[in-house]
C-alpha positions in Angstrom: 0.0 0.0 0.0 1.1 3.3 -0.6 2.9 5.9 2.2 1.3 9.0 2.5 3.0 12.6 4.5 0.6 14.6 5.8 1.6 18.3 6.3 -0.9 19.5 8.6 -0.9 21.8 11.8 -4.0 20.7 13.3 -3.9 18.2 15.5 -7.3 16.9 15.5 -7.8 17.2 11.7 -4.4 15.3 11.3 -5.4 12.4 13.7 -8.8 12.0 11.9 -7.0 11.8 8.4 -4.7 9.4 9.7 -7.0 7.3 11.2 -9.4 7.1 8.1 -6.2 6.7 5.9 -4.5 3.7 8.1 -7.9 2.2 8.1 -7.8 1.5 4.9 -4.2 0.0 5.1 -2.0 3.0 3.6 1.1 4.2 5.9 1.2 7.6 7.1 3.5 10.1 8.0 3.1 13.4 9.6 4.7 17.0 9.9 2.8 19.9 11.2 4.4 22.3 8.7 5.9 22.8 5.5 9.6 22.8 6.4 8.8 19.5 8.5 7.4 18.0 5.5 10.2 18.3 3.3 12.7 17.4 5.8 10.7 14.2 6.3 10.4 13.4 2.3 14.2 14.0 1.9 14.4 11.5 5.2 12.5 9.1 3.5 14.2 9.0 0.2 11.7 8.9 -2.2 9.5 6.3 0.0 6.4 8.7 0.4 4.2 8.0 -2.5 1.7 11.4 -1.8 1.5 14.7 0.6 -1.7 15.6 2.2 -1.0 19.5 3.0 -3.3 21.5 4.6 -3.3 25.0 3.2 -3.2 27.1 6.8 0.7 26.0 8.4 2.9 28.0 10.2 7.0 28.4 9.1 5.9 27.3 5.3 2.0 27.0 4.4 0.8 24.5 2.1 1.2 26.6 -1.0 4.6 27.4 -0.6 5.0 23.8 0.1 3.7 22.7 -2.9 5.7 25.1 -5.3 8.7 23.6 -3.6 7.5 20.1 -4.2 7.2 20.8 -7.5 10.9 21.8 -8.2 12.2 19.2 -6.3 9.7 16.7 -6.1 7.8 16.9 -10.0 5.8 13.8 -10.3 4.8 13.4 -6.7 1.1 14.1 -6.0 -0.3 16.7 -3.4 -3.8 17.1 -2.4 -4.4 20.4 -0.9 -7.1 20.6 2.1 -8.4 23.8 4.0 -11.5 25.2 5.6 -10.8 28.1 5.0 -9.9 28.7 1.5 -11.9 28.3 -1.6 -10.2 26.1 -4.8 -10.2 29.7 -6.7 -8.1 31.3 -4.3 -5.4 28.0 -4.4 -5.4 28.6 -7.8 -4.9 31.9 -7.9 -1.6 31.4 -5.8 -0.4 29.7 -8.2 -0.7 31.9 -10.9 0.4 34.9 -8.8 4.1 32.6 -9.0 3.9 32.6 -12.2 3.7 28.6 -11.8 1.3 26.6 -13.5 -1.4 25.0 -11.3 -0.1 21.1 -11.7 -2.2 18.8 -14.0 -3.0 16.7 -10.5 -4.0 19.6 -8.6 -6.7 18.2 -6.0 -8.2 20.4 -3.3 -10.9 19.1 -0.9 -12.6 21.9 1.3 -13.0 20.9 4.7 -15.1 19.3 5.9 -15.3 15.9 3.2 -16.5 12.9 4.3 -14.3 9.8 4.6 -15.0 8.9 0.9 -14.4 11.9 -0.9 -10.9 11.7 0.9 -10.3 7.7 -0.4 -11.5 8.7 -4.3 -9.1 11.8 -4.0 -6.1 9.7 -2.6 -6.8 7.1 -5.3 -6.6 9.3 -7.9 -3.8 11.4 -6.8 -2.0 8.4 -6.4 -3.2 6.9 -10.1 -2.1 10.3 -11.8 1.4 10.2 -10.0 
């Protein structure tokens, strides 16, 4: 089964992931901000098969996360999650990098139930 790092600073919404996530036999890893998350995927040496990254983080949100992801890490697959951002406004980071928005750009708005999470991990993982 695949490994999975999420990037989350929420302790509660990063237990529930994981719990939903290990369920359903995948192996998870966690950081609670950007900078944690790509010390732990240079850790694992190429061992972590999708990031989870909450949008909100201290030190290095989620969207500066996944720009450097992107340079460093091309075909891996992020799913973005917030509750407090719309999918427009994700987007519109991007562009304001001058970055194009990755063909396997998922966002799921919090709250999503436990199978909008599984199809979105499925197909991240299918398009990576």
């Amino acid at each position: 089964m695949a490994t999975i790092l999420i990037a989350e600073a929420e302790g509660d919404i990063f237990d529930i992931l994981r719990t939903r996530l290990e369920n359903h036999g995948y192996t998870v890893l966690g950081a609670s901000d950007g900078a944690q998350a790509l010390q732990a995927l240079r850790n694992e040496q190429n061992r972590v098969d999708l990031v989870i990254t909450g949008v909100q983080m201290p030190k290095m949100n989620g969207l500066e996360l996944g720009y450097q992801l992107r340079t460093e890490y091309p075909r891996l697959p992020v799913i973005y999650i917030s509750a407090y951002a719309a999918q427009n406004v994700v987007k519109r980071a991007w562009q304001l990098r001058n970055a194009q928005v990755p063909e396997d750009f998922v966002f799921l708005m919090l709250p999503f139930s436990e199978e909008e999470l599984l199809h979105a991990v499925r197909t991240a993982l299918v398009a990576g």
